[in-house]
Structures are given as C-alpha cells and as structure tokens.
C-alpha positions as CSV (number, residue, x, y, z in Angstrom):
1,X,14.5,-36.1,-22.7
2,X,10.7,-34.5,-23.0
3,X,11.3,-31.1,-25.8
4,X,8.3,-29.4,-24.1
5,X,10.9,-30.0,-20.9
6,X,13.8,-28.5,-22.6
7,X,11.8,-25.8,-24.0
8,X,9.8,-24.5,-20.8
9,X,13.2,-24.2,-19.0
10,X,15.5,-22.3,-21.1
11,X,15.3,-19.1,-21.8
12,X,13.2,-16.9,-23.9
13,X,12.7,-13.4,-25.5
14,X,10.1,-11.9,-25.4
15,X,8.9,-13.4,-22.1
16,X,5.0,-14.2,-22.5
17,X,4.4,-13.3,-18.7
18,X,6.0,-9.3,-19.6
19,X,3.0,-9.2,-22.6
20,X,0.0,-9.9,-20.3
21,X,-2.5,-6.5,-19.4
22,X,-3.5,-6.5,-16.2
23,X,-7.1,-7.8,-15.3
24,X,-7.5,-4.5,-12.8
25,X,-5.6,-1.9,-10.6
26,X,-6.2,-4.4,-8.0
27,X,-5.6,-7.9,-9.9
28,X,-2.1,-6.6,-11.1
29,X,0.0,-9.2,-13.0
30,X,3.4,-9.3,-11.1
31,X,6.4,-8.6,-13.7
32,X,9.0,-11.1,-14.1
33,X,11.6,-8.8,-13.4
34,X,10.0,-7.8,-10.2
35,X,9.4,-11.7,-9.0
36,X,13.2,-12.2,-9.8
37,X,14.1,-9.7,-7.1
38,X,11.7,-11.0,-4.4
39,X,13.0,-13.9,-4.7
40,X,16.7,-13.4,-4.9
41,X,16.2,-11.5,-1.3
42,X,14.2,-15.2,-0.4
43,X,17.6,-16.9,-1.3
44,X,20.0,-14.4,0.0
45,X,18.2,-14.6,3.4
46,X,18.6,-18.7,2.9
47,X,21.7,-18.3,2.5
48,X,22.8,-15.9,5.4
49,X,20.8,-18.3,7.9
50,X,22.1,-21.6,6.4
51,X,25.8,-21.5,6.3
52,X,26.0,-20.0,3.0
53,X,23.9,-23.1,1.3
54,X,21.9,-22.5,-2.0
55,X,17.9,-22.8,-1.8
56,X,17.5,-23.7,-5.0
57,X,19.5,-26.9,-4.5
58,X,17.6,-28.4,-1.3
59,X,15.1,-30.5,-3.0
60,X,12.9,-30.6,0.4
61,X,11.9,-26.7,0.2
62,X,8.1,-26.3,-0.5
63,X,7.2,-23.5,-1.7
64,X,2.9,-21.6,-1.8
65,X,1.6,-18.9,-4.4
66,X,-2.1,-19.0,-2.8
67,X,-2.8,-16.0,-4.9
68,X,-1.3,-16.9,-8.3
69,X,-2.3,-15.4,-10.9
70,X,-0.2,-15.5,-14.5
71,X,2.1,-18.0,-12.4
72,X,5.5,-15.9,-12.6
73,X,6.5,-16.9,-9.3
74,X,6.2,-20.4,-9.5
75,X,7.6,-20.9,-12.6
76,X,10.3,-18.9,-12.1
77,X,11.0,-20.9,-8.7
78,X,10.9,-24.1,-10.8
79,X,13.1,-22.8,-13.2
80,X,15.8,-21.7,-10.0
81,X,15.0,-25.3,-8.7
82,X,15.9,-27.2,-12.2
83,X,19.3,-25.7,-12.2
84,X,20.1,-26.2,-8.9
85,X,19.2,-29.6,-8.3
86,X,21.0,-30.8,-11.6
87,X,23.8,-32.5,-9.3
88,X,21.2,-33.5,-6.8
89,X,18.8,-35.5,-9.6
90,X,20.6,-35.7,-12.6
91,X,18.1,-36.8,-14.7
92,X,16.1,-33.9,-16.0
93,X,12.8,-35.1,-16.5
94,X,12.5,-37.0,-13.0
95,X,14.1,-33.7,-11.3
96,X,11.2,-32.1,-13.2
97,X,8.9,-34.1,-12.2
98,X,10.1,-33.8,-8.0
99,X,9.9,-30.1,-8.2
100,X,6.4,-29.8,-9.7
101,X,5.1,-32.4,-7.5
102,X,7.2,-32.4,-4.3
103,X,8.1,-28.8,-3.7
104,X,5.9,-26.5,-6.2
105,X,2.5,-25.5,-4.9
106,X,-0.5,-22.7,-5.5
107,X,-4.3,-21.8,-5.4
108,X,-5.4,-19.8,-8.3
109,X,-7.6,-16.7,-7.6
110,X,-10.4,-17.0,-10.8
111,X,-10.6,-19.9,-12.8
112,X,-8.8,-17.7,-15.7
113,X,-5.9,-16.8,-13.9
114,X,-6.0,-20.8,-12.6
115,X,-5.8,-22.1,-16.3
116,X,-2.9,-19.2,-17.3
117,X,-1.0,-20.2,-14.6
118,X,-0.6,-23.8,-15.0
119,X,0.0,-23.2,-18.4
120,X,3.0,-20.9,-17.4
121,X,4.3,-23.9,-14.8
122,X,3.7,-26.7,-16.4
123,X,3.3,-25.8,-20.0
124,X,-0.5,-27.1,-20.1
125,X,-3.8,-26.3,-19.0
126,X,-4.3,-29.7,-17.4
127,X,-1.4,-30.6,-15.4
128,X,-2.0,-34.3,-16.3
129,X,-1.9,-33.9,-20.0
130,X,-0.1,-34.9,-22.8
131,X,1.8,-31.6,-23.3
132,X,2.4,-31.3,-19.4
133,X,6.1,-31.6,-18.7
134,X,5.3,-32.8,-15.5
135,X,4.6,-37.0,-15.7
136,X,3.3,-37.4,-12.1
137,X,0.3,-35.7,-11.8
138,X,-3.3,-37.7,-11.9
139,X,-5.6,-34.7,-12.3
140,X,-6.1,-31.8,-14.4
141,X,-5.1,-29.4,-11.6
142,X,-1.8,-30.9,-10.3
143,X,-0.8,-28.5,-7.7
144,X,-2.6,-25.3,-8.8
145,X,-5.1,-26.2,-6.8
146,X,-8.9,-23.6,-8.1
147,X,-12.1,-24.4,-7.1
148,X,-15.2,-21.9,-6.9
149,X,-15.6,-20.4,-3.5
150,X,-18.8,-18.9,-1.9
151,X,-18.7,-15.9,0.4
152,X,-20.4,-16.3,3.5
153,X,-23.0,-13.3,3.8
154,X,-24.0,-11.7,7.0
155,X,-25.9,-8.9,7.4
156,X,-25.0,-7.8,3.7
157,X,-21.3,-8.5,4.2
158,X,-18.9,-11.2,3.8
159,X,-17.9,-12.6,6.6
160,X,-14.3,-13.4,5.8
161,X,-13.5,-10.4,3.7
162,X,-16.4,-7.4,3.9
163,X,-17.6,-7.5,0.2
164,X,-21.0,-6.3,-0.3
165,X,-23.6,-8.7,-0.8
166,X,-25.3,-6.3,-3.4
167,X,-22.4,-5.9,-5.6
168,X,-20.8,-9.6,-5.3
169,X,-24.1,-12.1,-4.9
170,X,-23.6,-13.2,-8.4
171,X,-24.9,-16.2,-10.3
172,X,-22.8,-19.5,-11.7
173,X,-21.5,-17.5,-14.8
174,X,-19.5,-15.0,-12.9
175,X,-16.5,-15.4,-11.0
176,X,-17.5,-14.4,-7.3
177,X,-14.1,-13.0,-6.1
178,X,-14.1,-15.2,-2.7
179,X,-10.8,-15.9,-2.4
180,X,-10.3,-19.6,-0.8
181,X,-7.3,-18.9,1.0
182,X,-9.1,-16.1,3.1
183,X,-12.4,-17.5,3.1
184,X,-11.9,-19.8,5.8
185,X,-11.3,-19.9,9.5
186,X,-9.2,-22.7,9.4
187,X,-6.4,-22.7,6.5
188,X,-4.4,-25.1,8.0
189,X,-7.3,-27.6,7.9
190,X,-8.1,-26.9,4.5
191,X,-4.6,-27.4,3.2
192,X,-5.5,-31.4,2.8
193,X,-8.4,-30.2,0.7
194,X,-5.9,-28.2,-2.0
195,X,-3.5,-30.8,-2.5
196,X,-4.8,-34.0,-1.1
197,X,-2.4,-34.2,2.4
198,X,-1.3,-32.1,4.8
199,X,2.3,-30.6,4.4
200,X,4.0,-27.2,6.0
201,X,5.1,-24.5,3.6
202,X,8.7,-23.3,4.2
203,X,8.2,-20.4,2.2
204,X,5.3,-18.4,1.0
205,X,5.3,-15.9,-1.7
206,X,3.2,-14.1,-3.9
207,X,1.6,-10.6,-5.0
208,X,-2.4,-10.7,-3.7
209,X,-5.7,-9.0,-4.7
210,X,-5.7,-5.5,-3.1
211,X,-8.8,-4.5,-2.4
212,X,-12.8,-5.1,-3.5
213,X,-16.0,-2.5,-3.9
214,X,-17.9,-3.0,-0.5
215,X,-20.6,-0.8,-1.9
216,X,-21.3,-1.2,-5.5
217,X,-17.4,0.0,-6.5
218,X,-18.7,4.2,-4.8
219,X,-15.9,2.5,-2.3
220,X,-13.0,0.3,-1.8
221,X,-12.1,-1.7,0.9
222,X,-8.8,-2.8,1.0
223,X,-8.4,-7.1,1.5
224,X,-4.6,-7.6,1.1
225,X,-3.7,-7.5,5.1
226,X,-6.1,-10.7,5.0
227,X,-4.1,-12.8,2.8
228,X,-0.5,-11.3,5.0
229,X,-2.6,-12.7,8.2
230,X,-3.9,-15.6,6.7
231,X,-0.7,-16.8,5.4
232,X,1.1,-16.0,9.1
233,X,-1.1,-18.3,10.4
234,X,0.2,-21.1,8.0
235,X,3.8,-20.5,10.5
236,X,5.8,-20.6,7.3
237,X,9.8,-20.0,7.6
238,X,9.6,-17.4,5.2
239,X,6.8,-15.3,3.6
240,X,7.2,-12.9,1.0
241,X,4.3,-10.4,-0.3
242,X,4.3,-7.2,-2.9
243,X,1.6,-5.3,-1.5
244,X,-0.1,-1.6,-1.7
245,X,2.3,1.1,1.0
246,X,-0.7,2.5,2.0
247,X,-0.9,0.8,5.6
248,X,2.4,2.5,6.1
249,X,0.4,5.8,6.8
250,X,-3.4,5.5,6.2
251,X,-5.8,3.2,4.6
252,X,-9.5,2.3,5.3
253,X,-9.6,0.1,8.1
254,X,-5.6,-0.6,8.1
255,X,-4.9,0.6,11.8
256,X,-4.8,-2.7,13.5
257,X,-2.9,-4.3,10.4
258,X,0.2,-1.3,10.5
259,X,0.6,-1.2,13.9
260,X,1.2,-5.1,13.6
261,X,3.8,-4.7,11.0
262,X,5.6,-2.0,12.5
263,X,6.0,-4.1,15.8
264,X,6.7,-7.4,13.8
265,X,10.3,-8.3,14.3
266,X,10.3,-10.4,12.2
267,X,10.0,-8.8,9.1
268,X,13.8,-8.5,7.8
269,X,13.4,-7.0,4.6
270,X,11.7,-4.1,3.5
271,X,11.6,-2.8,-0.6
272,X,9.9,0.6,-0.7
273,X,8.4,2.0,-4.7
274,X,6.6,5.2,-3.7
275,X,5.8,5.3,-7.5
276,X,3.9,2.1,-8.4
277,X,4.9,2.8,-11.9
278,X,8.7,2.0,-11.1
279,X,7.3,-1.6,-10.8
280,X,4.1,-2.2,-12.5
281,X,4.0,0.1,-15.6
282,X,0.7,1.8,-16.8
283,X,-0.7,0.4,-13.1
284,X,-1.8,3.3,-10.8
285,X,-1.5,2.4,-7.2
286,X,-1.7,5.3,-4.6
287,X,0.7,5.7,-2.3
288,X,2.9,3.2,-4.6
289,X,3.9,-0.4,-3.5
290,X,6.0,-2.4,-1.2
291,X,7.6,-5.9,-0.8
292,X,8.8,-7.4,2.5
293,X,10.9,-10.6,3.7
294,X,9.1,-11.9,7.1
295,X,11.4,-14.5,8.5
296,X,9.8,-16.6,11.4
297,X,13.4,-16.7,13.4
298,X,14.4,-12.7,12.9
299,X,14.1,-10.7,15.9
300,X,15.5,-7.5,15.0
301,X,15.6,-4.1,13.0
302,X,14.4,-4.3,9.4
303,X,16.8,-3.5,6.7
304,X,14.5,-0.8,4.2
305,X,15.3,0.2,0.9
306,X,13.8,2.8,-0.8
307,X,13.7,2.6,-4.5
308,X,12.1,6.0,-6.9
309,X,12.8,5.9,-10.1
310,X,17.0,5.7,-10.3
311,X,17.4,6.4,-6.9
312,X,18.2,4.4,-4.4
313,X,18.6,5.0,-0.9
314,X,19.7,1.9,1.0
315,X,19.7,-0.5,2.7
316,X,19.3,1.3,6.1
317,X,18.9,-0.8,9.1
318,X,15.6,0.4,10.7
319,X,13.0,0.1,13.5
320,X,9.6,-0.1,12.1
321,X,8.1,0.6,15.4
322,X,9.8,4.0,16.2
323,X,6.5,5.9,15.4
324,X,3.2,4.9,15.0
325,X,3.4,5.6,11.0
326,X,6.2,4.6,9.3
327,X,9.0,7.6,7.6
328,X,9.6,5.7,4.6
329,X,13.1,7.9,3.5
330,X,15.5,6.8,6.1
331,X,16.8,10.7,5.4
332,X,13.9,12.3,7.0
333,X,14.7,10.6,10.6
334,X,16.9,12.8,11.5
335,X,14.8,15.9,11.2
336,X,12.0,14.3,13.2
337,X,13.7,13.9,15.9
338,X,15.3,16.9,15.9
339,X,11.5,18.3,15.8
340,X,9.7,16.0,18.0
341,X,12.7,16.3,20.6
342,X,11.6,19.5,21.6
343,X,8.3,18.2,22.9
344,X,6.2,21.0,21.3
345,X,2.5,20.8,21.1
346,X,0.7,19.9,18.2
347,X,-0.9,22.3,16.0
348,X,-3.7,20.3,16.1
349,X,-4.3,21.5,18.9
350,X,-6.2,24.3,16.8
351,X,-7.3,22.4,13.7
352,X,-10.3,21.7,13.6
353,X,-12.1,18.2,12.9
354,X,-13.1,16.3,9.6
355,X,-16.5,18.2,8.8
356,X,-16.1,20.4,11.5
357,X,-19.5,22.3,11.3
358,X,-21.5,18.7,10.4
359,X,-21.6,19.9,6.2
360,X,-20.0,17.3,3.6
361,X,-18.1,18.5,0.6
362,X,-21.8,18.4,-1.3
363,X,-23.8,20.1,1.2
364,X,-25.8,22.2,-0.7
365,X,-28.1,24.0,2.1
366,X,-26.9,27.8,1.3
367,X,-27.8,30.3,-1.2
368,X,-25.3,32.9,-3.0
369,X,-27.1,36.3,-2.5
370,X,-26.2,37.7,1.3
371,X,-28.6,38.2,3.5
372,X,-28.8,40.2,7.2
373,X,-27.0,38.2,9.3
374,X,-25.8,35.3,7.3
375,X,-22.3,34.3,7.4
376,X,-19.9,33.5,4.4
377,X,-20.1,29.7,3.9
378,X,-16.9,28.2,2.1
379,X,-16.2,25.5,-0.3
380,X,-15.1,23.6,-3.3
381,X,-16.5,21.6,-6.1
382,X,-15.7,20.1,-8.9
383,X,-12.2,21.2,-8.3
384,X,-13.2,24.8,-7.8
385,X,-13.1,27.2,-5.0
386,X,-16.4,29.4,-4.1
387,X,-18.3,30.9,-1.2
388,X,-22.1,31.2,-0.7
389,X,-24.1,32.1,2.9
390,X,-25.9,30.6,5.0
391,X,-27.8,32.1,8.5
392,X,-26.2,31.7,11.7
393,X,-28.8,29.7,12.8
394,X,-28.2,27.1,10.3
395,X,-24.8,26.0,12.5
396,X,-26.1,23.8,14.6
397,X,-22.5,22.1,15.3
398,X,-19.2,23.8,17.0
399,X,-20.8,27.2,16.6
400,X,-18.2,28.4,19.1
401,X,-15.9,28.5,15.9
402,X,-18.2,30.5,13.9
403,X,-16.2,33.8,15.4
404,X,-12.7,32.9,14.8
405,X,-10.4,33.7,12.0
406,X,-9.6,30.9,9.9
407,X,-7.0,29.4,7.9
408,X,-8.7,27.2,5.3
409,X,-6.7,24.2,4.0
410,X,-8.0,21.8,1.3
411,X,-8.4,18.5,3.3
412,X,-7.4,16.3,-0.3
413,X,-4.2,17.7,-2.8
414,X,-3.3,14.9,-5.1
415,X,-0.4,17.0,-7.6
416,X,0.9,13.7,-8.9
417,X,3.9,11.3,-7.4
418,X,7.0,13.5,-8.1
419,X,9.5,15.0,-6.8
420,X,9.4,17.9,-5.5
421,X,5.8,18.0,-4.7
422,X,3.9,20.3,-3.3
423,X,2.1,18.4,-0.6
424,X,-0.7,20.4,-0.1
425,X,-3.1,22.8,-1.4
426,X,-3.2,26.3,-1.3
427,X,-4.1,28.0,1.8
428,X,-7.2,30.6,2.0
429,X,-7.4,32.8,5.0
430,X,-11.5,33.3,5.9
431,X,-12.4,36.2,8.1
432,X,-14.7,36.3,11.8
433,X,-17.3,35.0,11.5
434,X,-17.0,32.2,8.8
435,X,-17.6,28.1,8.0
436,X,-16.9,25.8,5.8
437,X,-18.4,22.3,4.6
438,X,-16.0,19.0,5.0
439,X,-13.9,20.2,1.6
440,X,-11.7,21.9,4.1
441,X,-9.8,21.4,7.1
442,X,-9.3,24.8,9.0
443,X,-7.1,25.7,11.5
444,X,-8.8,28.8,14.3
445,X,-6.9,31.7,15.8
446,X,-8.3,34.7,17.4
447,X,-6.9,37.6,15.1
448,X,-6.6,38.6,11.1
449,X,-2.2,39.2,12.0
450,X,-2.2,35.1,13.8
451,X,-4.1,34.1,10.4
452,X,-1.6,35.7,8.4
453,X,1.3,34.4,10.8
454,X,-0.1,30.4,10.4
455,X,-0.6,31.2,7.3
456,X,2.8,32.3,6.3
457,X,3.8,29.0,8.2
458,X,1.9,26.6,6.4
459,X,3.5,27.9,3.3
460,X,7.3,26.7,4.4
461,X,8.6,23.6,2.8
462,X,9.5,23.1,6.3
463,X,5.8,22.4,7.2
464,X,4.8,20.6,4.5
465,X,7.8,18.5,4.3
466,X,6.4,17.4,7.9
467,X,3.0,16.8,6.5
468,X,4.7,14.3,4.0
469,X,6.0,12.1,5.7
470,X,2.6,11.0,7.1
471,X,0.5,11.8,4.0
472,X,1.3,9.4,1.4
473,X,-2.1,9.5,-0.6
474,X,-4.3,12.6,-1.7
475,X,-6.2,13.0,1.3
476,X,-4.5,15.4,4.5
477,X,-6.5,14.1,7.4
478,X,-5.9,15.8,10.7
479,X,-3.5,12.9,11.8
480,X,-1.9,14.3,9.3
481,X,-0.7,17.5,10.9
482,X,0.1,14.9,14.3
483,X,4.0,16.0,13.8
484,X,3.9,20.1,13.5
485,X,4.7,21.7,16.1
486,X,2.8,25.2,17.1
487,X,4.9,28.4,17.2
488,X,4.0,31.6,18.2
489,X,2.0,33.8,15.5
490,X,3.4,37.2,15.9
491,X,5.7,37.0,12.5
492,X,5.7,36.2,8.9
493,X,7.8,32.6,9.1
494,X,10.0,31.7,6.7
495,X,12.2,28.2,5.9
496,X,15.1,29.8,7.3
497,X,13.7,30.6,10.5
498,X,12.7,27.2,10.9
499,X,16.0,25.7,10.1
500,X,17.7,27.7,12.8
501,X,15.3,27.2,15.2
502,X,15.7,23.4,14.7
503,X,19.0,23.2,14.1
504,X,18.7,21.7,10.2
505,X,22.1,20.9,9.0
506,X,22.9,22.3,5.5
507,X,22.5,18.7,3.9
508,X,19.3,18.3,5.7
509,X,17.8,21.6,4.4
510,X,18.8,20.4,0.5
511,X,17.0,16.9,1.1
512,X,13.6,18.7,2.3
513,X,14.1,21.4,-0.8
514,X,14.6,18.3,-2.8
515,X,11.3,16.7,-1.6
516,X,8.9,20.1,-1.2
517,X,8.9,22.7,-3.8
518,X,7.5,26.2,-3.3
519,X,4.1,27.4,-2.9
520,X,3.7,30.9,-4.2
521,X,-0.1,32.1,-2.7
522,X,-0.4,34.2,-5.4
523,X,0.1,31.9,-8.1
524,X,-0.9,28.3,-7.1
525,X,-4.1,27.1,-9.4
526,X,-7.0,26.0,-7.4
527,X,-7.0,21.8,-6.8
C-alpha cells in the first residue's frame, strides 16, 4: 500500500494543524480538538436518526467545508471515514481514493489557506501529484476547489457582503476577501462550477470568516450569518458552524439573522463558550463563540450546553424562541420569569436614548470655566470621567430633560470575561439642570432622594445580573435595560429586598452572587 497513505492516516504528536497562528481574530484556524467535538455531535445525531448506524461507515455521505481554511475538518472526516469503511472497501488505497473523491469536498477562502489545506487532506499541494495519496484526481485542485473571486461594487459596497470598495478594491497581488460561497445569488448553480457536476451535500460543516472592515477597518461588519444562510439554501441534511455568540444578544446588523435562529426548529444542538479563549487560545472574540447542529428534519426544542472554563452546565433541553434575545445559562430562566411574570414596566421607561442631547462621546463644543447660566456638561474620555459647561442655549435636542435629576451610567463597561463580573460601570448621580454627551446613558427622575433611590438600585447584583443576561459585549445599549422592572424610589434598595419581593429561592440568589460581584460607589475605578 502507498506510505504517504499509511502515514497521513495514523496518528501523530505534535499535530501540525494545533502549531498554526491564526491569520486574524476573524480568520481563526479551528483546533483539532474543537473539530473533533463538532463532529462527534454530527455522528451522534446520525446515529440517533438512523437506527443506531455509524456515519463514518456509509460510503455515500458527502460531506462541504466551503470555508476551509488549514483543512482540520476535512481531514479529520477522512480519517473517521478510512476507519469506518475498512469492512465496506477493504483495500486501503481504493477506499482512499472513494473518500477523497466521492464523499470529501471544500472551497478554500485565500489561495494560502487553499494550498495548506490540501496539503492537510491529501498530503500535497496539488491533489493530482506524485505525493498525493489520493490516485483519482486529474487536476491540481481535486476537491478543494479556490479560484479568485471579485466583489461586485455598488454604490461603494459589495453587493453580496457590504465590504467597502475603498478598503477592498485591491489589485492582482492581493487577496480580495470575496468569499465565492457568498458571492453569488445562486450557490446551487455554481456547485457544477466547484467540482465539475452537480451533487447535494448531506452535511455541511465548517468554522467561517467573521466579519470584514466596511470602512477602512474604523468598523467591522460582521459576514458570518451570510455563509449560515448561504449554506441553508444548499437544503443540506445536516449543517454544522462555530461561529461568534454575539447574534445571541446584539451585533451590527444581526437583528434579522437572531430572530431567525431563535425561531429555527431545526437547530438541535447548541454548544455555548462565553470565553472564546476556552476554544481558540490567544484568540479574542467578544462575547465568546458558539457551535450549533441544524438538522433539516428536527422540529423541536434545542438541547444547549453551556461550557466556561471547567464548568459545564448541560445539556438543557431549550426553546430558543422564548424571548427575543437568547439567556444563554439555562439557570437564569427561572429568575426571569419570576421577574417578567409580574408584568412590571420597564425602567426604560425613564432612560433616556443613545446620545440623548444630539453630543457624541467626542463632542467637544464646551469650555471648562462656568459661566452665567451655563449648565454642567458631563463626560468621559480616554477612559476618564470630567465635566465642562456649556449654555443652555446650546441644547438644541430634548431640552425638556435639561431640568431633571439624573443618574448617569456609562453606556460601554468591558471589565474582562470572568466570573463574577461587574456588568456595568459605576453610577454618577448629576444634579437639575445637567447633560451629557453620548458617553453616557442616563436615567431622569424628578428629585435628588428618587436619584439616590435608582441609584442605590442600579447598584444591586440583582439589577445588574438582569442587565447580563442581554449584554454580552462591552457596550449597555438601552435594550439593554428591556428586562428591569421600575420600583418605586422612596428607599435605599438593597439585594435582599429584591429577592423577597421576587420570591428568589436561596439557590437562585447564590447563582446571581456567583455571576455579579459587588459594586462599592466609593471605590469602583473609573472605566
């Protein structure tokens, strides 16, 4: 039998694919380790809705990477496939050969990552070489399919994916970042143009590009719901993605895209890392990173696991679509409801909006001595708190709120990804009359003791463990405060009123002290 066969299958320590560095935070290599789990949920899913049978013996599964990158999932599918279709086609080098050209198929993303992976699958460059262990192949590419793609520019923007024409109109010598797979209207009808016929995918897998700079790289537009959608459209039985969490909570332009995943009954698997790290180490990804199972004949809750660090809570049988964010810690339920049963109002019923008074964080339109009449205007920059004034005049938006007394709340608080955090920063209580520019939220009452009352409120892990569960990255937007309820302001609040007013069980109140530590006024650092 072929040695580069024999050696490409067995075994080996250190794995190449667990050396690579990671081309970017949003071209992230996927660990072997990690691909090994996605795809032992693919085969324990297989086997639940096939009678107990073994994927990896069926030689008539095809399988799609159209984002590969080092080629982890392919090979390691190959290498699944090898030994389980050793009674099937006994002969190693022909069962080789049916697996990398009958059932193994990808598009690479770059030309690099094109070359790197067929070199991980079929132990060459060029598929149809003399070190390829695959004899069937009649091209260079085999079925790692790579060609240079061209985005399609309309009034500065890509069509099929938003990048901006400035930052990504690039000559020959530079890779252009137009993903085929989501540069196209029709995928199906380009499938023939890959890999030479048409063919259906049974299962699609893979870890896609997260996002691009729409502007220059001043901002990021996230792209990854594209490649979900796009593959969808390819009605496989099975697809598979690791993906950024954000569009659990948030994300720029991710409304549409969670709202369809949290009402797709189909998705049967859901692997939760709020810390990226646990998965990709040395990789910063906000709001950590998720993998799902979408099964095209599932019609039912979604079993979640949540995985942080050592800890893991699951698998808890779950419906997505309960809220219009999704709780990621199955423990927090319970408290929500409790909450939200009592059909409170909002508080952001007095919170005011994003840039409230029509100033950005940088608005710089106020001087620092006082003058007659001029009102204390607050802010923060570079990470530092400060006031300055600014004539009443000047307001020319929701001036009605110029004479209220305000609770100030940073509208971004990063503090890190563990546990217990504080969720947000610390509070500062601005007199009548008063503004602000966009650096904070603020929420309006008409009296110093309601100020002190809110504020006192605010400060509860109670609160703020609220606040978490739809705030997953740095920035507290005023959705954000969609699931506190408004009390009366006529006390100092403290966790253990709350608890007994919403009837927190004893192991409830240890989970939220768990997740929320204490915010001391008088000690918390600026952000």
């Amino acid at each position: 039998m072929n040695e580069q066969v024999s050696f490409t299958l067995r075994g080996r320590n250190p794995d190449v694919l667990t050396c690579i560095a990671n081309l970017s935070n949003d071209e992230v290599f996927t660990p072997p380790e990690l691909a090994g789990r996605m795809l032992d949920m693919l085969a324990a899913a297989w086997a639940a809705d096939h009678g107990g049978a073994d994927l990896w013996a069926d030689k008539t599964v095809r399988f799609l990477d159209p984002f590969t990158k080092s080629g982890v999932f392919l090979r390691e599918i190959t290498s699944r496939l090898t030994l389980g279709l050793a009674q099937e086609i006994p002969d190693l080098q022909e069962r080789v050969n049916h697996i990398l050209t009958q059932q193994v198929f990808g598009i690479g993303i770059t030309r690099l990552t094109s070359l790197l992976a067929r070199r991980s699958v079929y132990c060459s460059k060029y598929a149809n070489g003399a070190h390829s262990i695959a004899k069937g192949f009649d091209s260079d590419a085999g079925n790692i399919w790579f060609e240079r793609t061209e985005h399609t520019w309309k009034k500065g923007k890509c069509s099929h994916c938003g990048a901006n024409q400035g930052a990504y109109e690039r000559g020959l010598e530079r890779e252009t970042y137009a993903y085929a797979f989501i540069h196209t209207a029709d995928i199906n009808g380009q499938i023939p143009h890959f890999f030479g016929r048409s063919m259906h995918f049974d299962v699609i897998i893979g870890n896609p590009p997260y996002q691009l700079g729409s502007d220059g790289g001043t901002r990021d537009v996230p792209i990854y719901q594209l490649f979900v959608e796009q593959a969808k459209t390819l009605q496989p039985r099975y697809l598979s993605m690791i993906i950024p969490a954000r569009w659990m909570a948030s994300g720029l332009g991710l409304t549409e895209f969670r709202q369809a995943m949290l009402t797709d009954r189909r998705i049967r698997e859901l692997a939760d890392y709020p810390v990226a790290n646990d998965v990709f180490p040395g990789v910063e990804v906000k709001a950590g990173v998720c993998y799902f199972l979408w099964d095209a004949t599932h019609d039912d809750d979604c079993n979640v696991t949540t995985f942080r660090g050592q800890e893991i809570v699951g698998p808890v049988r779950r419906n997505l679509g309960e809220y219009d964010v999704f709780v990621r810690d199955a423990r927090a339920v319970s408290i929500l409801r409790k909450v939200l049963g009592r059909k409170e109002s909002s508080i952001k019923t007095i919170l005011a909006r994003d840039k409230e008074f029509g100033w950005t964080s940088n608005f710089d339109g106020f001087h620092k001595r006082e003058k007659p009449g001029d009102l204390p205007l607050y802010y923060i920059r570079k990470m530092r708190r400060d006031s300055g004034f600014i004539g009443r005049e000047a307001v020319t938006k929701s001036a009605h709120l110029i004479d209220t007394w305000k609770v100030l709340v940073p509208k971004a608080y990063n503090g890190g990804d563990g546990v217990p955090h504080q969720v947000l920063g610390k509070p500062l209580i601005a007199p009548s009359p008063s503004v602000c520019t966009q650096s904070f939220l603020f929420f309006y009452v008409g009296s110093e003791k309601e100020a002190n009352s809110l504020q006192s409120y605010y400060s509860t892990r109670f609160f703020r463990f609220l606040i978490s569960l739809r705030k997953i990255t740095q920035d507290a937007t005023h959705s954000a405060y969609t699931w506190i309820p408004t009390q009366k302001w006529d006390r100092t609040w403290t966790d253990d009123d709350l608890y007994e007013k919403y009837g927190i069980t004893q192991d409830e109140r240890t989970y939220i002290e768990s997740q929320v530590r204490t915010l001391s006024l008088d000690e918390i650092s600026d952000e």
